[in-house]
Phi, psi and omega in degrees: 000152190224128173257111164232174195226110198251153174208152137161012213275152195183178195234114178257179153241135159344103197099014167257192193247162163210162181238139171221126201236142152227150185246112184247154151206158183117218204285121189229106184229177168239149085225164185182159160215148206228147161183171158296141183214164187242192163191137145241152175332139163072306197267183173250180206287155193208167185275150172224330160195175197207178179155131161263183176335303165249025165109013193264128164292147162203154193204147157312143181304321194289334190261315193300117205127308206255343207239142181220104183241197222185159173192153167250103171312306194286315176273345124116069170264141120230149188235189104263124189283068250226120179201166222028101178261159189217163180318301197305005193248009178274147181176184170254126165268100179328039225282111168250138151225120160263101175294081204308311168298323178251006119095046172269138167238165181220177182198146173277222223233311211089139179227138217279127161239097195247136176260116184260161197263000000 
């Protein structure tokens, strides 16, 4: 089992910046992958960025330019780096670690990000 944890979620204005940190412990092995996926209301859940073990990124059209993520190994960490936030980027944000072997998903809690125009 793998457990996380998000912190960073907040209510910004538009065109501001926000940092979203997440934390796993438990069973953690690599190869893995860790990333953000949103849900805003009404809609469904969506990819928003990705990064494995060994750093290789993937991140949504809608994002790419604004959104940056990163992760710390030694801290078994990810973050995202979220800047010009726009309304439409408001949603609860998601923290996945994907056990690539054993083909396990996990989830945080989620954390609230709201942009106001």
């Amino acid at each position: 089992q793998v457990q996380l944890v998000e912190s960073g979620g907040d209510l910004v204005q538009a065109g501001g910046s926000l940092r979203l940190s997440c934390a796993a412990s438990g069973r953690i092995f690599r190869p893995n992958v860790m990333g953000w996926y949103r849900q805003a209301p009404g809609k469904q859940r969506e990819l928003v960025a990705t990064i494995t073990s060994r750093g290789t990124t993937n991140s949504a059209d809608s994002v790419k330019g604004r959104f940056t993520i990163s992760r710390d190994n030694a801290k078994n960490e990810v973050y995202l780096q979220m800047n010009s936030l726009k309304p439409e980027d408001t949603a609860v944000y998601y923290c996945n670690f994907r056990d690539v072997v054993a083909g396990s998903d996990y989830w945080g809690q989620g954390t609230q990000v709201t942009v106001s125009s």
